[in-house]
C-alpha positions as CSV (number, residue, x, y, z in Angstrom):
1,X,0.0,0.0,0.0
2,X,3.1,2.1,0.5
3,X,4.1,1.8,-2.8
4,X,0.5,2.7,-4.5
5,X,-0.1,5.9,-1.6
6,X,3.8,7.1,-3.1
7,X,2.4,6.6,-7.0
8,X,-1.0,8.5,-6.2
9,X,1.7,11.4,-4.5
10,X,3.4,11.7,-7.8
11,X,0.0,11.5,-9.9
12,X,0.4,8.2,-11.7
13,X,-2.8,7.1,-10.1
14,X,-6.1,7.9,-7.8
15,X,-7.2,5.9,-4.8
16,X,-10.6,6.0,-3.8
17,X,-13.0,4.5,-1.3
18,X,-16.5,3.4,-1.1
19,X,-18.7,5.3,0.9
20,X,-18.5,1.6,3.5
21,X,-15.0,1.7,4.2
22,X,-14.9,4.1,6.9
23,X,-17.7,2.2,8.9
24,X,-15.3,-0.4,8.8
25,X,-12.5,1.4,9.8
26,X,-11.2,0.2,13.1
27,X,-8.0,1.1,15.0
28,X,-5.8,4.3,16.1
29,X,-6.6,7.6,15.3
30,X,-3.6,7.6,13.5
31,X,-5.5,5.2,11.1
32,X,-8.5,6.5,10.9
33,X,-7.3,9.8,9.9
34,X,-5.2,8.2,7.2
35,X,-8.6,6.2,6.0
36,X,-10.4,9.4,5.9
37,X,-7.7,11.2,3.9
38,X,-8.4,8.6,1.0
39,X,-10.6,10.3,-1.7
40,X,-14.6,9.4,-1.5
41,X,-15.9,7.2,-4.6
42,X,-17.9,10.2,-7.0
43,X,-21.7,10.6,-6.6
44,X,-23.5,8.6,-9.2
45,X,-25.8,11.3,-11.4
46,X,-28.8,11.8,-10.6
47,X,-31.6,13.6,-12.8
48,X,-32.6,16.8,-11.9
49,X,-30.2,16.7,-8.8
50,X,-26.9,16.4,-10.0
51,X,-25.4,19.0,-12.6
52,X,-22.9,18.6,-16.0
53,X,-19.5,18.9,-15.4
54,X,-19.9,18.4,-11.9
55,X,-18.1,15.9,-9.8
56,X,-20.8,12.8,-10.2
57,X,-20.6,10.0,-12.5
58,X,-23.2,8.5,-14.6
59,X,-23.8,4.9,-12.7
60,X,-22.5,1.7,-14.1
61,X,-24.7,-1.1,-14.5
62,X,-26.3,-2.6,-10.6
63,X,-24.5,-6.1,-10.9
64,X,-25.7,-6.9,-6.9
65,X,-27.3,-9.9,-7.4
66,X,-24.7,-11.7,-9.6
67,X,-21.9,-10.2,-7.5
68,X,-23.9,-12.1,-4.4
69,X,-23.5,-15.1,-6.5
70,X,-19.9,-15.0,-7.2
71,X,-18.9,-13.9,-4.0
72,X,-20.6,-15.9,-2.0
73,X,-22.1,-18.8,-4.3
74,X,-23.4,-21.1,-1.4
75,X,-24.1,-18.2,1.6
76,X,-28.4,-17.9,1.9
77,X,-27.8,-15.4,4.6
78,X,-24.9,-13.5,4.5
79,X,-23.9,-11.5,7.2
80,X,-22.6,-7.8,7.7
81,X,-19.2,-8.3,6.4
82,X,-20.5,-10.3,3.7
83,X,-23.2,-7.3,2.7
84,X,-20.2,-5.4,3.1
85,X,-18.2,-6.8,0.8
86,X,-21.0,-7.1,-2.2
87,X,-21.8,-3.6,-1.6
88,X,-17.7,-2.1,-1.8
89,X,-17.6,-3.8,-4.8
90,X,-20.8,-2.4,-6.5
91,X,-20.0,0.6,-5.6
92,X,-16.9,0.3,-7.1
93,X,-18.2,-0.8,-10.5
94,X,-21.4,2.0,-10.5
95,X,-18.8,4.4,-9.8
96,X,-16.6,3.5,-12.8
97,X,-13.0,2.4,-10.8
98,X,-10.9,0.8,-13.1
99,X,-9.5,-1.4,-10.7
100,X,-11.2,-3.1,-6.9
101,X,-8.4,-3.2,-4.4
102,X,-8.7,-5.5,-1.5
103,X,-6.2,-7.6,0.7
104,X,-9.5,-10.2,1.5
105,X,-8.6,-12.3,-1.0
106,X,-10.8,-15.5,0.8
107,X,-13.8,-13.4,-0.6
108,X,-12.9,-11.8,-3.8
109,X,-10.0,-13.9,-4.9
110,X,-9.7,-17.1,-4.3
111,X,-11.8,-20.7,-5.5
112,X,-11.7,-18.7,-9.4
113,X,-13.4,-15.6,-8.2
114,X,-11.0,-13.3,-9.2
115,X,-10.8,-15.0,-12.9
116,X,-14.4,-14.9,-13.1
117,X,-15.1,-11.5,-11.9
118,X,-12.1,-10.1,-14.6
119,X,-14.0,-12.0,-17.2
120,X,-17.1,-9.8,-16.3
121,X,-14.7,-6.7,-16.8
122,X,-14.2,-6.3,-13.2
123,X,-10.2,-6.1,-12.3
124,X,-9.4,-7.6,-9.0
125,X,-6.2,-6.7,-6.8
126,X,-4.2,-7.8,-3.9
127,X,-1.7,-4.3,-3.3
128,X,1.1,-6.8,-3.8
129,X,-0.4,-8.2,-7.3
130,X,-1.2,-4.3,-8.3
131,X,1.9,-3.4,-7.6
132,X,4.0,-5.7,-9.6
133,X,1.3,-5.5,-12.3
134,X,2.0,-1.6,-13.0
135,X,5.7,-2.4,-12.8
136,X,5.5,-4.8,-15.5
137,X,3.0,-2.7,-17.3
138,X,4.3,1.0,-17.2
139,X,7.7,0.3,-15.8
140,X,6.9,2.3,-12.5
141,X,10.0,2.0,-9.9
């Protein structure tokens, strides 16, 4: 995360966060403060609210219900962290992010998730796998 905070700082890319994480926040102020320095996901457009050339985005298709089933494909009643997790990710994709971060990889990585959620468009990172991605890709040190 070091790393990806010291490519945002010399603008080779933008971190955002869904409007979730902070709920989920837990630990020093020291952390928190950090969390909360992270820039919000945009507002999705809304008709006759929202403005042109303002700062919201026109929403992305509302994938909830298949994300449910990739994510958690034999869950009937998921829990918090579980609504959690479906909802950080639609966010991400109605907000137009090019690219989901997350270090849970039991939930959106692993048993092919990952694989099928990039088949659907949907790019899937560990910091770690971001990381050496853009190296190999754009040659970032």
């Amino acid at each position: 995360l070091n790393t990806l905070e010291r490519w945002e700082n010399q603008g080779r890319l933008t971190l955002q966060r869904s409007s979730l994480f902070l709920e989920e926040l837990k630990g020093p102020e020291q952390r928190t403060a950090k969390g909360k320095s992270i820039q919000a996901h945009p507002g999705l457009f809304t008709l006759d609210f929202s403005v042109l050339d303002g700062g919201d985005v026109l929403a992305g298709p509302d994938l909830a219900e298949p994300l449910q089933q990739i994510l958690f494909p034999t869950t009937k009643n998921r829990n918090k962290n579980q609504n959690y997790d479906v909802e950080h990710l639609r966010q991400h994709i109605r907000t137009g992010g090019d690219i989901f971060l997350t270090m849970n990889t039991n939930d959106f990585i692993k048993h092919g998730k990952q694989a099928i959620l990039s088949r659907m468009g949907i790019w899937v990172f560990t910091p770690q796998e971001l990381v050496e991605f853009l190296r190999r890709l754009y040659g970032y040190d």
